[in-house]
Each structure stands twice: as structure tokens, then as C-alpha cells.
C-alpha positions as CSV (number, residue, x, y, z in Angstrom):
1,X,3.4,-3.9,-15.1
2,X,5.3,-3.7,-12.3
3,X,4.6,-4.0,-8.1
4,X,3.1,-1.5,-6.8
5,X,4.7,1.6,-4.7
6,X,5.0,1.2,-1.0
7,X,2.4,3.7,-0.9
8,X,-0.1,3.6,2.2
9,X,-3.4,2.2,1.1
10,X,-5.2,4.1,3.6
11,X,-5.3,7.5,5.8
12,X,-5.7,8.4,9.5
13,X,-9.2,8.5,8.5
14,X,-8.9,4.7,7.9
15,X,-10.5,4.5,4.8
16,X,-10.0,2.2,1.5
17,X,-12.3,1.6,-1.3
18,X,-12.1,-2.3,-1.2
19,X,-12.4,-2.1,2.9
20,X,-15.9,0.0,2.8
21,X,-18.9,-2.2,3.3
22,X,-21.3,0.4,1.8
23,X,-19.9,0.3,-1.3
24,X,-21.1,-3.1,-2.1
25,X,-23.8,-2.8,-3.8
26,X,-26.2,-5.3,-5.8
27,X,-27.6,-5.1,-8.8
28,X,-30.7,-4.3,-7.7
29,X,-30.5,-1.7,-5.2
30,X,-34.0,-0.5,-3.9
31,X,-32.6,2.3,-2.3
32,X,-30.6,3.5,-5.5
33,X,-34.0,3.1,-7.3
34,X,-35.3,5.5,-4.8
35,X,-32.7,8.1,-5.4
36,X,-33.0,7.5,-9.1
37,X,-36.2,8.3,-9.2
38,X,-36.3,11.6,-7.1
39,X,-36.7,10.2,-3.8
40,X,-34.1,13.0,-1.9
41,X,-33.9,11.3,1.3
42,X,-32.7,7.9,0.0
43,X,-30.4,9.9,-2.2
44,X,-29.4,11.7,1.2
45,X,-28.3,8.4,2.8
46,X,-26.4,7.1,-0.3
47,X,-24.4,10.7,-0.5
48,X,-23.6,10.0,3.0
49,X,-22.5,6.4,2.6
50,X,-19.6,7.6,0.0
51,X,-19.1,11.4,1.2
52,X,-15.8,10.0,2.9
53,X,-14.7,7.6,0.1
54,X,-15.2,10.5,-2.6
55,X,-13.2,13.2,0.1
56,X,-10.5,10.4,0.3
57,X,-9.9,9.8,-3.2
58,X,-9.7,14.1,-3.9
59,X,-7.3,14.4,-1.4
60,X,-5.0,12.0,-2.8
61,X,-5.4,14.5,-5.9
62,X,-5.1,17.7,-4.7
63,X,-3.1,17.6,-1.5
64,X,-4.7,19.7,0.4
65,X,-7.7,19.5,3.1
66,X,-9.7,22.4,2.1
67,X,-9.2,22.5,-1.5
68,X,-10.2,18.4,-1.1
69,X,-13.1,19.7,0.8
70,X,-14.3,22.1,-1.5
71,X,-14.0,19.7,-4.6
72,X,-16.1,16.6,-2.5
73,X,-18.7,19.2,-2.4
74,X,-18.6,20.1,-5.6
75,X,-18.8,16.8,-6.6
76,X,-21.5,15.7,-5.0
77,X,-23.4,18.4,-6.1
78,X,-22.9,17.2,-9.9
79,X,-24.3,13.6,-8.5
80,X,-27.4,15.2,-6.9
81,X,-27.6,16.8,-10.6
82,X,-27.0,14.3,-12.5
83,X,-28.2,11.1,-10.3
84,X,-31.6,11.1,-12.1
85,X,-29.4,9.7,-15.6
86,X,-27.4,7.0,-14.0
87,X,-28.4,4.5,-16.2
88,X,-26.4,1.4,-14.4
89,X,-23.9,0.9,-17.1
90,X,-21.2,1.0,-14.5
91,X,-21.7,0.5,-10.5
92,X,-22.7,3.3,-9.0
93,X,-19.3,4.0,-7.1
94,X,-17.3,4.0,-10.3
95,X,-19.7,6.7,-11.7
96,X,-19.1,8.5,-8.2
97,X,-15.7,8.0,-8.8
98,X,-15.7,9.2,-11.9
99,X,-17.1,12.1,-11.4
100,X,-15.1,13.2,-8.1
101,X,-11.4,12.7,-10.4
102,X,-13.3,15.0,-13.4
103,X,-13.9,17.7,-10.6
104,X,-10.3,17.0,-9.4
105,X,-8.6,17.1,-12.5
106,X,-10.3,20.5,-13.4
107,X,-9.3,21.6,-10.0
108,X,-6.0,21.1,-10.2
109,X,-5.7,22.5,-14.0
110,X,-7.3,25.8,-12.7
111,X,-5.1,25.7,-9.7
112,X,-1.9,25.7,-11.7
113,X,-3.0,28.0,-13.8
114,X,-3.6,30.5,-10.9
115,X,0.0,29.4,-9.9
116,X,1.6,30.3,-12.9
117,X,-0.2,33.9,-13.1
118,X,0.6,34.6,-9.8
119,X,4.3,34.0,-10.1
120,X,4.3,35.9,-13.2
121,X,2.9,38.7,-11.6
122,X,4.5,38.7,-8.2
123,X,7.8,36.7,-8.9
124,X,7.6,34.7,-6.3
125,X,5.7,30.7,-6.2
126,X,2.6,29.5,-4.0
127,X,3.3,28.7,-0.3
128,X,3.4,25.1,0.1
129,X,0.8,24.2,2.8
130,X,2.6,23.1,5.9
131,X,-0.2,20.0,5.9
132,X,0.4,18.8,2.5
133,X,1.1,15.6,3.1
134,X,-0.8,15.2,6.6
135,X,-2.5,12.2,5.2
136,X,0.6,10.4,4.2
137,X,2.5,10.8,7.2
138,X,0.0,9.4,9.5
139,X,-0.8,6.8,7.2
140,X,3.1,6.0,7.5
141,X,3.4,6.0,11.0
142,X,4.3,3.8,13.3
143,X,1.0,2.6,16.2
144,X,3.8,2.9,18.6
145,X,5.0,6.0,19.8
146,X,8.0,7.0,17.5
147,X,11.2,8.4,18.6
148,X,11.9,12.3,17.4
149,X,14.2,10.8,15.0
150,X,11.6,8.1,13.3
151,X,9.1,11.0,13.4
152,X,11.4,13.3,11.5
153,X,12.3,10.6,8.6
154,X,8.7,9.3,8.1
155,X,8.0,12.9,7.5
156,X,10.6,13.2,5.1
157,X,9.5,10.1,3.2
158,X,5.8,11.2,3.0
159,X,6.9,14.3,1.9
160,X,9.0,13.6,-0.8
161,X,6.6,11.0,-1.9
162,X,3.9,13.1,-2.0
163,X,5.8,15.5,-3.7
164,X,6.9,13.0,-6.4
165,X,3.0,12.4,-7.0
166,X,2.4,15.6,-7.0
167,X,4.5,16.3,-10.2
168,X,3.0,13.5,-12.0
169,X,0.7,14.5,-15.3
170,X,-2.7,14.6,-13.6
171,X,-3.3,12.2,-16.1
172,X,-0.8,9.7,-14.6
173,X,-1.4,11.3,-11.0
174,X,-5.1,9.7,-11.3
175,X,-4.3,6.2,-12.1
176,X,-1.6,6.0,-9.8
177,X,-3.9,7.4,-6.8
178,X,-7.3,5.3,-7.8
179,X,-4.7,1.9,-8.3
180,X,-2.5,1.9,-5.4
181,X,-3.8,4.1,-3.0
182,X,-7.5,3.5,-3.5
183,X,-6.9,-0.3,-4.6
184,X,-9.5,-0.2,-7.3
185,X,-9.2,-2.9,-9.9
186,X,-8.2,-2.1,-13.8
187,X,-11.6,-2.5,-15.1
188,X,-13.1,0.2,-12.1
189,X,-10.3,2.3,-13.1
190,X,-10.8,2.3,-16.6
191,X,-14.7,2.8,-16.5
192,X,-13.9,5.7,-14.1
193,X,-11.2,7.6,-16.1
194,X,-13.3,6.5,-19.4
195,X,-10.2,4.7,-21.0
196,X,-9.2,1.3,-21.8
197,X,-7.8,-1.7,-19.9
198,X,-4.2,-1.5,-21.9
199,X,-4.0,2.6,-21.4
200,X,-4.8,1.9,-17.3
201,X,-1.7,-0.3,-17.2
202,X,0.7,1.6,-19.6
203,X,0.0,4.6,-17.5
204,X,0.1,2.9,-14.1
205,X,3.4,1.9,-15.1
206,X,4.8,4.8,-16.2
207,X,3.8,6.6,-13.5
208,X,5.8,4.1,-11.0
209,X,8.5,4.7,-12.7
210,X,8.3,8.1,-12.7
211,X,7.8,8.2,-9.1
212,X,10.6,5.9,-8.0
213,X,12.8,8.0,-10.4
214,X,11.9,11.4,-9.0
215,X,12.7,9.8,-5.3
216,X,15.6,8.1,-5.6
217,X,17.2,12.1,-7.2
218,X,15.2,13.1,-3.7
219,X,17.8,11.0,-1.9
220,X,21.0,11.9,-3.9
């Protein structure tokens, strides 16, 4: 299927899926047992163990800080809802995760169709947020301190990478984000997105391609 995109697995935040020690959980979790049966404080401490994971993975979405924000909240609202019918089918971070990309996805669909109103109405397109791609440039940059030139073309490449993400098929946009940003496995992705193994693959590596395509016209 391909290697993956020199994409930066983690943000100044410093955060990856695999890298989180409170996400390991065991099959018997006494304190998910809590929270599954009412128990709001222990549910309080397991929110706050994956608040930052969950903002993470959004923001790889949606590309923006507040709208990321907004959706985490959102989010983790539906688990506080919903927590009661986990029924351990999947772990407990994939149904998390599941449940952050449905509120992303939804996001973004009523986001574009906002967009397309208001440039129908006003003839002119949204303002591109001038922080769009915070995350990516300071995941790209150098520790050292960078010249003005290095600072200016690590910009540019986060930018037009996130830009190339950005016009992937939300579909195609959430594999590639929960795979080689978030470096969860096939078989997390797939119980998170509700498809199958094959489908997680097929679309992981068409949206590569897509992506390497839409930069190397970036570059001409």
C-alpha cells in the first residue's frame, strides 16, 4: 500500500496516539467500570486522560484551533451521553475515536456547506485562517533556531501539505489523518471509521497518492 507521507506524527503539543501512556488500557479497567456505571468523577478523570488525544486528532480534520475546540467539546459531550452503552466491543479509545471523526466529519460537511452559501451570496470565498497549519509547521521545525530562509520554506511545505489534506474526500482525509498522523493500526482504524481492513488500505492509499499528486502541481 505504499510508505507512508513524510507527515509529522506529532504537534507542538507533543502528542501521538501510540506515545500516550493513558491510553493503554486493560481489559478490565476498574475505573472504566466506574464511569460505566454512573460514577461521574471516574468518568471525569478518564475524559481528562484523552481530552488532548481526541483535540489532536480533530485538528488534523478541521484545521483550525477553535473550530477543533468546539468539536472536542462536542464530542465529549456525546461520550458523557452515551458512555453508559459502551459495551467493550472495541477499546475504549477507538470508540472515543470514533466518535470525535463522526463529530468531525459532520463538522466539516456543515462547514462547506456554509462555504458554499456564502460565496453564492456574497461572491467572494472564506478567509483562510492565517493559523491554518500552526500545528504542522511547528511539528516541522527544526529544535535549532532556523534561519529566515528555513523558516519561510518549512512554512511553505506545511502549508501546501496541509492544504493537499485539506482537499482530500473527508472520507479519505480521515484515514489518512488517524494512519499516518495519529499512527493507529488498520484494525483501530477500521473499528473507528466502522469499515473493513481491505477499505482502510484501499483508501489509505489513494489518499497518498492523491496527496503527493496535488503537491508535486504545488511545486510546478
Amino acid at each position: 500500500m505504499g510508505e507512508p507521507l513524510a507527515i509529522p506524527t506529532s504537534d507542538a503539543e507533543g502528542s501521538a496516539v501510540s506515545a500516550d501512556p493513558a491510553c493503554k488500557e486493560a481489559s478490565s479497567d476498574p475505573l472504566l467500570d466506574r464511569a460505566i456505571d454512573g460514577d461521574r468523577h471516574a468518568l471525569g478523570i478518564l475524559l481528562s486522560r484523552h481530552q488532548k488525544r481526541l483535540y489532536n486528532t480533530v485538528l488534523r480534520m478541521v484545521s483550525n484551533a477553535d473550530d477543533a475546540a468546539e468539536v472536542t467539546q462536542e464530542a465529549m459531550l456525546k461520550i458523557v451521553q452515551h458512555i453508559g452503552g459502551f459495551r467493550r466491543d472495541a477499546k475504549l479509545t477507538t470508540w472515543m475515536t470514533r466518535i470525535a471523526m463522526n463529530q468531525a466529519i459532520s463538522h466539516l460537511r456543515k462547514r462547506r456547506t456554509r462555504d458554499t452559501v456564502s460565496l453564492e451570496s456574497t461572491g467572494r470565498g472564506r478567509t483562510t485562517d492565517d493559523d491554518q497549519a500552526a500545528s504542522l509547521r511547528a511539528a516541522l521545525a527544526d529544535h535549532r533556531e532556523p534561519s529566515a530562509e528555513h523558516r519561510v520554506e518549512t512554512r511553505d511545505i506545511a502549508e501546501r501539505l496541509q492544504l493537499a489534506i485539506d482537499r482530500l474526500d473527508d472520507d479519505f482525509k480521515a484515514v489518512l489523518v488517524l494512519r499516518d498522523l495519529q499512527q493507529l493500526d488498520y484494525a483501530e482504524i477500521a473499528d473507528a471509521l466502522d469499515l473493513k481492513i481491505g477499505t482502510v488500505k484501499s483508501r489509505l492509499f489513494r489518499a497518498r497518492l492523491t496527496v503527493r499528486e496535488l503537491l508535486r502541481k504545488s511545486e510546478t
